[in-house]
Each structure stands twice: as C-alpha cells, then as structure tokens.
C-alpha positions, 0 to 999 in steps of 0.5 A: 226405386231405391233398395233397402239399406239399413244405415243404423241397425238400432236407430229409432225412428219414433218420438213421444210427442206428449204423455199419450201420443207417439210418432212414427215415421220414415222417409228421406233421413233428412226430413224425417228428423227435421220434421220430427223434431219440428212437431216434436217440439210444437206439440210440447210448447202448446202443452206448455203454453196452455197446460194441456196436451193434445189429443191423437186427433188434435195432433193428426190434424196439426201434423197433416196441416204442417206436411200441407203447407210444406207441400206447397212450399218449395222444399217440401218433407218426404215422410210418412208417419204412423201416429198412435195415442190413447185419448182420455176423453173418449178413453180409446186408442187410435191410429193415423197414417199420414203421408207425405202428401198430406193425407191422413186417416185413422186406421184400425192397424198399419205398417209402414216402410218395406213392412208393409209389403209383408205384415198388412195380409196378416194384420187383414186376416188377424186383427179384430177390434176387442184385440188383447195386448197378448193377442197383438204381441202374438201377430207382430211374433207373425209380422216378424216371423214373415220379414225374417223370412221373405225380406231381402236384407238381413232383418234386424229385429223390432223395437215395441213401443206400446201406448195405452192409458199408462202412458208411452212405454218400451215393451221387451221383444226378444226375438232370436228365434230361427225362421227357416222358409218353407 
C-alpha cells in the first residue's frame, strides 16, 4: 500500500453527468479521468440522442457494465466511484458505490478514499432517513472535524456539492476552524 499524497490541493474529482446525476471517484489518476469523461461523455450523447436523461439507477447499471467489460479487457480501470442523483420519478435521492471491480450498491451514505477510515463510524451512528440538509452540513462539520484531527497529511479541506430536485449545485463550506486532538 501506497501513502497519502495529496498532488492538487483543489483538484475536483467529481463530474455532472446530467441535470440530477453526480459522479464521484478515485483511484489511479490516469483512469479516474479517462473514465470519467468516458461516461461523462455517453451519458450526455443518450440524452442527446433520445431527449431524456438517465436515472441514478439508469446510470449505475450503465457505469457498473462499463468497469465490467473493462475488467475482462486487458487494461482494466482502477476507480471507485460515489454516484449521487435525485430521481423525479420516484421524487428521492439516491446513492451508489460502485468499485473497481465492478460491484455496485445503493447505499444510505458513504465515504470513499482515506475518509472512509474515519467518516463511516460517524455517518452509522448519526444518519438517519428523514435527515435535513442543515442536519447533514452538521455531520460532514463532524467528518471534517475527525480528518483534521487523526488523518496523517495536512488536510486540505472539502468541496460540498449538493444534489437535490433543483439540480447539481456548489454549496459553500468554510471550514478555518482549529481542531485540536484531545
């Protein structure tokens, strides 16, 4: 295993793949932004050939069958993806963690990365269903707090992207607060 480098302290490592459906991902810089824009790129052409967008499900099952057959390919991708959307349909949100080998479920919460180490105990013991969007902000203010404190790099902070009915959107975080250990 490899330590934590942190290469770009603002790099995004996210992509809008319609109105209502965000991607998230990491892994092997190469193949995280070759694949990316790959599905990036096929999700936008089928809503521009058949003037509709994909679900979140919709998308999931397309992302998961596209790691598949490049896992039985010879160069296979090394991501993990997050994949958030609100569907309209069903008027809810959902959540999918998707892996590099090709396995995919939705999930409640989730945290990938070295995050995951410290943010999944506290998305168990404070997530519920009903959660607000105020309640959330406040345990991601936990999450961070908990990275600031026992992550080994010099933590650089978070970008917030939310997806609700409205759309994709930025949401500011400020997060200068000193967190000392205990």
């Amino acid at each position: 295993m490899r330590g934590a480098s942190i290469l770009k302290a603002n790099d995004d490592k996210t992509r809008q793949l319609n109105k209502q459906t965000l991607m998230a991902f990491s892994g092997e810089p190469g193949d995280t932004v070759q694949f990316a824009e790959y599905i990036q790129a096929n999700i936008q052409l089928y809503s521009m050939r058949n003037g509709t967008d994909l679900s979140p499900y919709e998308v999931s099952s397309f992302v998961r069958s596209e790691l598949a057959k490049s896992l039985r390919s010879r160069s296979p991708y090394t991501v993990n993806l997050l994949l958030s959307g609100y569907d309209p349909i069903k008027q809810k949100p959902e959540l999918y963690w998707i892996d590099y080998l090709a396995s995919s479920a939705p999930v409640p919460y989730a945290a990938h990365g070295y995050a995951q180490y410290y943010c999944l105990s506290i998305l168990d013991k404070h997530h519920h269903p009903d959660i607000s969007l105020e309640q959330g902000m406040k345990i991601l203010r936990m999450c961070t707090d908990e990275l600031k404190r026992r992550l080994p790099i010099d933590f650089k902070g978070v970008m917030v992207k939310i997806v609700d009915k409205e759309g994709v959107r930025e949401e500011e975080y400020v997060d200068d607060k000193q967190v000392y250990a205990p």
